[in-house]
C-alpha positions in Angstrom: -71.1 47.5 80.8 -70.6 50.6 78.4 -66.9 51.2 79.5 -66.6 47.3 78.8 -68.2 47.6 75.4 -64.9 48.7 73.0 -67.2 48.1 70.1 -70.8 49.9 69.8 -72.0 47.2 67.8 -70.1 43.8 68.4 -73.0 42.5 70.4 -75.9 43.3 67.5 -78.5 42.6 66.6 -79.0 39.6 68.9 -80.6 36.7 68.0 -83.8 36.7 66.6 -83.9 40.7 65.7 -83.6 41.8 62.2 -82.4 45.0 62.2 -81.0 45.9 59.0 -84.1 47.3 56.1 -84.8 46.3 52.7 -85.4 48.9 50.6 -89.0 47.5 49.5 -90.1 47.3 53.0 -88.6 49.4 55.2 -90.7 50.2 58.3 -91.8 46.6 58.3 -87.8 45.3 58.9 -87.0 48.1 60.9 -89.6 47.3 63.7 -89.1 43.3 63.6 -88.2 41.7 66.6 -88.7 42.4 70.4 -88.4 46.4 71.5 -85.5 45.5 73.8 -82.4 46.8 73.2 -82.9 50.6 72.7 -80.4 52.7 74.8 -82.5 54.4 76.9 -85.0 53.3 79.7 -87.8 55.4 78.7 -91.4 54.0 77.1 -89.2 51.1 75.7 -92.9 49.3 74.0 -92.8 51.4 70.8 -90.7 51.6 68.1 -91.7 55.9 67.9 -89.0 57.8 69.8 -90.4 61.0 68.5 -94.4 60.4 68.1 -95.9 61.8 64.6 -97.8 64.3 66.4 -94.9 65.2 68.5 -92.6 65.4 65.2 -95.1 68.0 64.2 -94.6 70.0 66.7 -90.6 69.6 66.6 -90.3 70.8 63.1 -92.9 74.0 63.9 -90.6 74.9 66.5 -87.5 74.2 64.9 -88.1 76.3 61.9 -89.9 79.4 63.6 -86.9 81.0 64.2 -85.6 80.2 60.6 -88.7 81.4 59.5 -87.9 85.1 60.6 -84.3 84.7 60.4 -84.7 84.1 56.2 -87.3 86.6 55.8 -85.3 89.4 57.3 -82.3 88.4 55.8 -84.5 88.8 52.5 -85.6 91.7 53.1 -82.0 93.1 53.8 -80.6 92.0 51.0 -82.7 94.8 49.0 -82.4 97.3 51.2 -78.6 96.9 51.5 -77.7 97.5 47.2 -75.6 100.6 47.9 -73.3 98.3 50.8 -71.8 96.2 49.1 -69.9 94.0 52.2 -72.6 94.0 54.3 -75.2 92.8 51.8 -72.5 90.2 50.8 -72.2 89.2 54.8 -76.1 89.5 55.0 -76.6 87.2 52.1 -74.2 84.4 53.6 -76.8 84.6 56.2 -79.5 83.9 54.4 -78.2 81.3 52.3 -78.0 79.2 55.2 -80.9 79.6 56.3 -82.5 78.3 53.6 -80.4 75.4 53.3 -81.2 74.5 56.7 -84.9 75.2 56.1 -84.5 72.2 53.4 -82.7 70.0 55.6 -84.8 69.9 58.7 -87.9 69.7 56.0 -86.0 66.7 54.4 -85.2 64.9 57.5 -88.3 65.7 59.6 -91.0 63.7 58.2 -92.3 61.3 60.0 -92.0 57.7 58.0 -88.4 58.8 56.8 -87.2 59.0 60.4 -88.6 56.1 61.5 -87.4 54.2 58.4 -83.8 55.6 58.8 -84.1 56.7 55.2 -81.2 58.5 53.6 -81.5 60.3 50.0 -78.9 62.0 48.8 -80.1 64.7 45.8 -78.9 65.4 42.5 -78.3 69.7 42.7 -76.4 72.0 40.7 -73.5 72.8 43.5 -72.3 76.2 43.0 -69.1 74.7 45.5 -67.0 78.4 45.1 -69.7 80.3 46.7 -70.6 77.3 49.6 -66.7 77.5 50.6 -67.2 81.8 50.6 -69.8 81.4 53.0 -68.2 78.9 55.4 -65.1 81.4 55.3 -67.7 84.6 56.3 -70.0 82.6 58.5 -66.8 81.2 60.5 -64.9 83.7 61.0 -67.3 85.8 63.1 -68.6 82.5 64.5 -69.9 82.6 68.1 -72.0 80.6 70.6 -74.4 81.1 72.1 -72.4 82.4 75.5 -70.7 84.9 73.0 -66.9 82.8 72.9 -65.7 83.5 69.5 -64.8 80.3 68.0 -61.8 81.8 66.2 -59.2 82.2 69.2 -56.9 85.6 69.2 -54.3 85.5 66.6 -55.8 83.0 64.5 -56.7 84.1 60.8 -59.0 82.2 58.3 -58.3 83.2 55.1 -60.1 82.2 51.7 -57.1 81.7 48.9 -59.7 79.9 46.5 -59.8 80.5 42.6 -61.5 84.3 42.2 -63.7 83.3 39.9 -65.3 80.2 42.4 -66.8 82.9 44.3 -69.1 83.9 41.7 -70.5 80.8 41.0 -68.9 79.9 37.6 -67.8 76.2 39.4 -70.5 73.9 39.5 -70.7 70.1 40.4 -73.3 68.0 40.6 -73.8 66.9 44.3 -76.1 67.0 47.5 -75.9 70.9 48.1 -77.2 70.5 51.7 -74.5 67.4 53.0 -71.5 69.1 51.0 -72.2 72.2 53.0 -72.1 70.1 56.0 -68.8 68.5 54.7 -67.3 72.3 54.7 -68.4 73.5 57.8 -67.4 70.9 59.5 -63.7 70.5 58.3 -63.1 74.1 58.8 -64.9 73.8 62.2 -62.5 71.3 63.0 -59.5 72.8 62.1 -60.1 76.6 63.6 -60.9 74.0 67.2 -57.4 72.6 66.9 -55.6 76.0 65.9 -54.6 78.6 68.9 -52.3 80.5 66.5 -51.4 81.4 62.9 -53.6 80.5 59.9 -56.5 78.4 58.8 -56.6 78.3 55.2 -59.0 77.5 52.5 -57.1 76.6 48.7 -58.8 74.8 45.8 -58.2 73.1 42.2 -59.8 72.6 39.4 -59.4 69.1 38.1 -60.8 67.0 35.2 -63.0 65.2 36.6 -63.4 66.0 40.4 -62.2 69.4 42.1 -59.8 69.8 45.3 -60.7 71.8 48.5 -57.8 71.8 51.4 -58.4 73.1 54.5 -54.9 73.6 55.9 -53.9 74.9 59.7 -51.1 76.0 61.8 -52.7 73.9 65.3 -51.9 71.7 66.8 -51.4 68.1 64.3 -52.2 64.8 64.0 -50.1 62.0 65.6 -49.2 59.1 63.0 -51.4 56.3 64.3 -54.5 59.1 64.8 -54.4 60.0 60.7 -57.0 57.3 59.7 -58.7 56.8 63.0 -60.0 60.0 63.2 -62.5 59.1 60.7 -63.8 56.1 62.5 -66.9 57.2 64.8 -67.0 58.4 68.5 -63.2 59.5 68.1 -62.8 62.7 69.7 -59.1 63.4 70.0 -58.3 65.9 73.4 -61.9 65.3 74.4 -63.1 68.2 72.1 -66.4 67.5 70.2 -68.7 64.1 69.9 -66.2 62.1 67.4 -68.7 62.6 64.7 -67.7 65.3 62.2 -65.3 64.0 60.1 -66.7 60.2 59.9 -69.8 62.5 58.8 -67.5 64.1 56.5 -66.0 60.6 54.9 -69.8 59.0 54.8 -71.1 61.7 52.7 -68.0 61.7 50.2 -67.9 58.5 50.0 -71.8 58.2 49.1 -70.8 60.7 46.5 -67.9 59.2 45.0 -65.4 61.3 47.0 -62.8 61.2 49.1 -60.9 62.8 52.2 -57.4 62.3 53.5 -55.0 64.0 55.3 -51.4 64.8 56.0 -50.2 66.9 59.3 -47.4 66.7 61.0 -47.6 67.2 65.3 -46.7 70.5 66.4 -47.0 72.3 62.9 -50.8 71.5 61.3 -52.7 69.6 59.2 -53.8 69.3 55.4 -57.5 67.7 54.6 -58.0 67.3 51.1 -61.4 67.0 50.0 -62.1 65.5 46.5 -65.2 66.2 44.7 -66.6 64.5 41.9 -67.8 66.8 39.6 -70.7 64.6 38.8 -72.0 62.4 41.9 -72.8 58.6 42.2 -76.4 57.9 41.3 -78.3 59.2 43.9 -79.8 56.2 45.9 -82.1 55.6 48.9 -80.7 54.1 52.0 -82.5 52.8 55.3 -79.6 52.6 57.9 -80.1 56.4 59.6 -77.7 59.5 59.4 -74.4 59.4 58.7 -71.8 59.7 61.2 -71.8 56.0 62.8 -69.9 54.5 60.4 -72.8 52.4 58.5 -71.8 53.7 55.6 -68.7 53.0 55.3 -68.8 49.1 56.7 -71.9 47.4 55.2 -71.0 44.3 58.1 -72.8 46.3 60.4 -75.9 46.0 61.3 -78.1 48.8 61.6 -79.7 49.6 64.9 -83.2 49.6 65.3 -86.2 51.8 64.3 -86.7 53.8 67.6 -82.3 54.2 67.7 -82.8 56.1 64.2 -85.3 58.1 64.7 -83.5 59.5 67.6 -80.1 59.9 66.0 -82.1 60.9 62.7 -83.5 64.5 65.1 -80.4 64.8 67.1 -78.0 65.1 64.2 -80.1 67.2 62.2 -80.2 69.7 65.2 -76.7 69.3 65.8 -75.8 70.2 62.0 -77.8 73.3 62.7 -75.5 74.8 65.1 -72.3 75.2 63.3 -73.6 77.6 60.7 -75.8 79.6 63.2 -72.7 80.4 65.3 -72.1 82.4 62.6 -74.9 84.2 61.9 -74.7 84.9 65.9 -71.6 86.8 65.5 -71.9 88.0 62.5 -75.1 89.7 63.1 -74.0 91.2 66.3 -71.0 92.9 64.4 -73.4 94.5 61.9 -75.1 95.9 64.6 -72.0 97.3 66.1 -71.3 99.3 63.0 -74.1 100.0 62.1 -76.2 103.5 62.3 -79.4 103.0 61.5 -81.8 102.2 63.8 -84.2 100.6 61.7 -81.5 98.4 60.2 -80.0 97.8 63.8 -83.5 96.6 64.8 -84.2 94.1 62.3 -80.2 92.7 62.8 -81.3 92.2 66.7 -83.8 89.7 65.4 -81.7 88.0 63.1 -79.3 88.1 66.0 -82.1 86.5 68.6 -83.1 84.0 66.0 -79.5 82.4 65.8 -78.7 82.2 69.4 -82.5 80.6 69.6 -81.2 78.1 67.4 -77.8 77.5 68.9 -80.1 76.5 72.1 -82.4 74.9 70.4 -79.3 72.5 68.6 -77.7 72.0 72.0 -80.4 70.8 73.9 -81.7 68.4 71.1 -78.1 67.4 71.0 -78.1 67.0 74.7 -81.1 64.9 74.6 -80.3 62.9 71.8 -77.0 62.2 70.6 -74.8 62.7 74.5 -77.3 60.2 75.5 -76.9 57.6 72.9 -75.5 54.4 74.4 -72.7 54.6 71.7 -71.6 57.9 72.9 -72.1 58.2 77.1 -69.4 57.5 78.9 -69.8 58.3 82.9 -67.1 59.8 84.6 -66.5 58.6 87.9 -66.1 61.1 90.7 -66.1 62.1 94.5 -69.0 65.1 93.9 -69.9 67.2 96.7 -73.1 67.4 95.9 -74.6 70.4 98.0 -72.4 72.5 95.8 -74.4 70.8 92.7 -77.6 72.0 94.7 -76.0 75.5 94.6 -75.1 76.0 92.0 -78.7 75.4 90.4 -79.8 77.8 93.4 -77.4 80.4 91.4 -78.6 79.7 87.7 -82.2 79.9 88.6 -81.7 83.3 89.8 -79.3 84.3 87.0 -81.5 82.3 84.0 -83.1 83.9 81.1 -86.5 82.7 78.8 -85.4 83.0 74.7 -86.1 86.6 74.6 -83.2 87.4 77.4 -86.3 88.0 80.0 -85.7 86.2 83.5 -87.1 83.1 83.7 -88.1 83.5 87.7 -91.1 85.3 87.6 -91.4 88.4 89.7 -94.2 86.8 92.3 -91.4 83.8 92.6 -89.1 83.3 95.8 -86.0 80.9 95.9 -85.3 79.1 98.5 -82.4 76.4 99.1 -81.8 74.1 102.2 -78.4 71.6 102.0 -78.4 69.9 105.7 -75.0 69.5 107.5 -74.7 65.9 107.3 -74.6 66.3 103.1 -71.5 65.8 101.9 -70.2 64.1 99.3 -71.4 60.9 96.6 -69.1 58.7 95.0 -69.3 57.2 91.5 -71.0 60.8 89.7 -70.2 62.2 87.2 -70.5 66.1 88.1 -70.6 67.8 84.6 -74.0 65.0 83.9 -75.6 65.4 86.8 -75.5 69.1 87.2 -76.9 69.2 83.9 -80.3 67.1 85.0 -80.1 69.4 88.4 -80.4 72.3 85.9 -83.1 70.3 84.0 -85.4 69.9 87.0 -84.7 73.6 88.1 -85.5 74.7 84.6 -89.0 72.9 84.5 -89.8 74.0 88.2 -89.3 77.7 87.0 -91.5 77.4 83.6 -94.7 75.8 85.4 -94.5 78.1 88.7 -96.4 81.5 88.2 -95.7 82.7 91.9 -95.3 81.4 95.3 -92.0 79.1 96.0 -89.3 77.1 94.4 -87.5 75.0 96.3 -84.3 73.5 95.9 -82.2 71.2 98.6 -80.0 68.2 99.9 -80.5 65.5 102.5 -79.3 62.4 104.1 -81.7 59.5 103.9 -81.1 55.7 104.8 -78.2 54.9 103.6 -78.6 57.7 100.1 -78.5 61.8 99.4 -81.6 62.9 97.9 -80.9 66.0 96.0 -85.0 67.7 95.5 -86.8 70.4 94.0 -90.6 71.2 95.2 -92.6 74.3 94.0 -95.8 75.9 94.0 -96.8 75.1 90.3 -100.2 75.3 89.1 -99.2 72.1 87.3 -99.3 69.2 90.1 -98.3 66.0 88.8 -100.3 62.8 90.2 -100.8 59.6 89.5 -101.0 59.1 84.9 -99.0 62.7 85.4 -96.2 61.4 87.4 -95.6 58.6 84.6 -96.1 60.7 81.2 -93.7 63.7 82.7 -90.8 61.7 81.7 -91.5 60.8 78.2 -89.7 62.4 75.8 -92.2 65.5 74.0 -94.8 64.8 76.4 -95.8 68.4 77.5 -98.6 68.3 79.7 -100.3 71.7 79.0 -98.7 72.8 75.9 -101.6 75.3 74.7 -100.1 77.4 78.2 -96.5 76.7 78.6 -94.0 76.9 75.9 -90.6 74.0 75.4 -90.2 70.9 74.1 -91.0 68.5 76.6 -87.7 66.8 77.0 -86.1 68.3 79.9 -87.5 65.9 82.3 -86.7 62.6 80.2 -83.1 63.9 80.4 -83.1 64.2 83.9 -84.4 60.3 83.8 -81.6 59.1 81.6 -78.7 60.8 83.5 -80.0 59.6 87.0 -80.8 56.1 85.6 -77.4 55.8 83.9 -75.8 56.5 87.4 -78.1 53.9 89.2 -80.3 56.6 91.1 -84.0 57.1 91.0 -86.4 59.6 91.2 -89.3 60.0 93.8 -92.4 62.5 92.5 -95.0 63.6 95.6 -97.6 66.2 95.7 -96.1 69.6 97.2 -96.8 71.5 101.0 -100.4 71.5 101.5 -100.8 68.9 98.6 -100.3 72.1 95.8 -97.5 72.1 93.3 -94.8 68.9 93.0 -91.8 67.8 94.7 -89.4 65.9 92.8 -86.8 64.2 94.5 -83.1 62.7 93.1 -82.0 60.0 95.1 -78.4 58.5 94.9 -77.6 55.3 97.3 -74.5 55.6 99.0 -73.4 52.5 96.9 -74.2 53.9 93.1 -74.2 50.3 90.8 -74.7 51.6 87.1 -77.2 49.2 85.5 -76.7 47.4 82.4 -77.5 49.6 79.6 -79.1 46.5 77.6 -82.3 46.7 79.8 -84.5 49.8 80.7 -86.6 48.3 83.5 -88.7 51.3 84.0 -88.7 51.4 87.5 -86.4 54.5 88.0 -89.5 56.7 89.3 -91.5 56.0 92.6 -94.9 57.8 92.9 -94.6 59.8 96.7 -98.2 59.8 96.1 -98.8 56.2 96.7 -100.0 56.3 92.5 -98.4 54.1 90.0 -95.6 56.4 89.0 -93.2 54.1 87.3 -91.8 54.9 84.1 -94.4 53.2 81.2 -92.5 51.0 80.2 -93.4 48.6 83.0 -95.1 50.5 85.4 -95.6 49.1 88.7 -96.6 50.2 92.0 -94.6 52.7 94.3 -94.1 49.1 97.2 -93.6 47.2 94.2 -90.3 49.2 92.4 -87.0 47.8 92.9 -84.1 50.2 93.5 -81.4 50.8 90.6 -79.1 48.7 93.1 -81.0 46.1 93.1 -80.9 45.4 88.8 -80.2 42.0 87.6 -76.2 42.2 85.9 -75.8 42.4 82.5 -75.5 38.6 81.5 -79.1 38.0 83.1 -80.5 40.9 81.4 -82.8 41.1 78.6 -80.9 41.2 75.2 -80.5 44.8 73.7 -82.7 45.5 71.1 -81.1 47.8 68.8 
């Protein structure tokens, strides 16, 4: 049904749903009409993706590394007078984090997300010293596996007005989206370009100014140049499709523009056009950019729960580009410099940024990969006992945020793939790897010694794929059903995360037709949870979540809440009605 689907939104809102705000009542449009056509199969009865406690929590965690990063950074900055290019590099550093600070504050509370509100702020732009710290921050950019995003060979070089830099150019503008605008097209360009130069130029106009982002990659074909704006266009498979539609949404909303010119086999010219003074700002209830609602008012905007989802995942998401860069430039201050008190507090900062690197890819992962508009299965012959393996191999090799192993000494591993496993048709091996690694990842965290388990088996016609430990943390019966909501963390005054590992697991294995089993562990201690895939995988219809992915081993009622029903009572993915008898989807 999603491989059929060519447009995301062609089918909405069906009948009777009212999707699309007004701006005098916003929560009360948004939430009109049944809770049906969300994208995912998880607590489908509320319109709160993120709960407003839960949100709490979120931004706490979110901004604790920021926290330290931009009070170090601070601190630096005074203690770095008589060093010049480190203090500027420190101070690039810094500025981004308190952007970022504002931006997750902005786009964090509660009622906004839920409202899909958008407000775009009137701020004194200094745009000369935003493009100077793009040019720093990128070109020592590095994730979080320390790959440098600049490849060998490549230079990115800053040939902007001298005097931009100090911050005699300033424009009236949304300091915190124009960033974004920057990072992103410069992002883009140093992904496409293996050798030669990525450039930064700029003009003073009249009434707007000019930034061009130029490259030596790879170009543009003729019929790509204006569909590479449109959302979910993601030309050689690289990225989500999202950054430059972001990129035209926001300058449009300004009163901007961006076009381009490249030529295949020799690079590309984006031209960014500023306004020096900004549209009016406004308030807008149709969720973040990047979809294309802002650019085609004929669409409809999805529903309430679908905007608070992409509202946190493309906040986090933002987060990440910057933070690459203070990951790599941070760890090149340290290798240069000498003192030891000043290579200790660059560590921190260093820490801090990869923290939020993982913290932007997982929300990412949770969020925006699983978005119905976005997943697109691949279809493959998997052997799966290498799957099982593999996670053997990255829960021996895994580290906790502070690089400490996240086995616990008192922890053996164990792993068991019978014979007769072979392989399973119809997976998608990159996806389901990644909700293998999920359930190894949350067996580790609740298990303080004894056993982790991880193996393979033929069953009745289906491989089930299972992990079973020794946790202090035994899911039964209410447990087995709140484990896969999204933020639900079941002890969270003992165990640290964000809750959403194991409603990630749910989506992947739902999306491919599977389902899970939950029982208690040997000698009724710990849990075993259990993947299982039917020899004849049938993808369900993405416009119903039925909620009866889970079966409680434990004879409980451990469907998903949604509808929960009992263990006899579940039917298999197989078994789901096709898409034309399905509910309507309630975006």
């Amino acid at each position: 049904q999603v491989a059929k689907s060519a447009n995301y939104f062609s089918s909405f809102p069906p009948k009777g749903h009212h999707a699309v705000a007004s701006a005098q009542h916003p929560l009360k449009a948004m939430s009109t009409g049944e809770n049906v056509d969300y994208p995912d199969f998880i607590t489908q009865a509320t319109d709160e993706w993120l709960p407003k406690d839960d949100c709490g929590h979120l931004v706490h965690d979110i901004k604790t590394p920021f926290n330290g990063l931009v009070g170090l950074t601070e601190a630096m900055k005074g203690m770095l007078k008589k060093e010049p290019e480190k203090q500027t590099r420190i101070s690039m550093i810094n500025r981004a984090g308190h952007r970022s600070v504002r931006y997750v504050e902005q786009t964090f509370t509660f009622s906004d997300l839920l409202a899909g509100r958008l407000k775009l702020c009137e701020d004194d732009v200094q745009i000369g010293v935003a493009i100077l710290e793009v040019s720093i921050m990128l070109n020592f950019a590095k994730d979080k596996d320390g790959t440098k995003l600049i490849k060998e060979g490549v230079e990115l070089v800053n040939e902007c007005p001298g005097n931009w830099a100090s911050g005699e150019l300033v424009i009236k503008g949304d300091d915190v989206r124009l960033s974004r605008v920057l990072y992103h097209v410069v992002h883009n360009a140093l992904t496409f370009t293996d050798a030669g130069t990525v450039k930064l130029s700029g003009e003073e106009q009249d009434d707007c100014v000019i930034v061009r982002v130029s490259d030596t990659g790879c170009g543009i074909a003729a019929e790509d140049l204006e569909r590479i704006f449109q959302p979910k266009v993601a030309l050689r498979g690289k990225g989500s499709g999202l950054g430059l539609c972001i990129c035209k949404e926001i300058l449009v909303l300004h009163g901007g523009s961006i076009t381009v010119e490249s030529e295949v086999g020799k690079g590309s010219t984006f031209s960014i056009k500023l306004p020096k003074h900004m549209n009016p700002p406004q308030e807008l209830f149709r969720g973040p950019e990047g979809f294309g609602l802002y650019l085609d008012d004929s669409i409809p905007a999805p529903c309430a729960r679908v905007m608070m989802k992409r509202g946190v995942g493309m906040c986090c998401a933002e987060l990440k580009i910057p933070f690459m860069g203070g990951y790599g430039l941070s760890d090149l201050l340290i290798e240069k410099e000498a003192k030891k008190s000043l290579k200790k507090q660059l560590g921190m900062i260093l820490r801090s940024s990869k923290r939020l690197i993982e913290i932007a890819e997982l929300m990412k992962c949770a969020t925006l990969l699983l978005d119905n508009d976005f997943i697109t299965l691949a279809s493959e012959e998997v052997n799966v006992g290498e799957l099982i393996t593999q996670a053997h191999a990255w829960m021996a090799a895994a580290t906790d945020a502070k690089g400490n192993p996240l086995k616990k000494a008192d922890v053996a591993l164990e792993v068991t793939v019978d014979d007769d496993v072979k392989t399973v048709k119809g997976v998608d091996k990159e996806q389901l790897l990644k909700a293998l690694i999920c359930l190894a990842d949350n067996a580790l965290q609740f298990t303080a010694k004894g056993t982790v388990k991880v193996g393979a088996n033929r069953r009745d016609g289906a491989t089930a794929l299972w992990f079973e430990d020794t946790a202090s943390v035994a899911l039964r019966g209410e447990g087995v059903k709140q484990c896969f909501v999204p933020f639900k963390r079941l002890q969270p005054d003992k165990y640290a995360g964000f809750g959403i590992n194991l409603s990630m697991a749910y989506e992947i294995i739902r999306l491919h037709g599977g389902h899970f089993e939950v029982s208690p562990g040997p000698e009724d201690t710990g849990t075993r949870v259990a993947v299982i895939l039917p020899d004849d995988l049938q993808r369900p219809s993405r416009a119903g979540g039925t909620g009866d992915g889970v079966i409680d081993g434990a004879g409980g009622t451990g469907a998903a809440p949604a509808e929960a029903k009992p263990a006899g009572e579940a039917k298999p993915a197989e078994e789901a009605k096709p898409a034309e008898e399905a509910k309507p989807a309630e975006e």
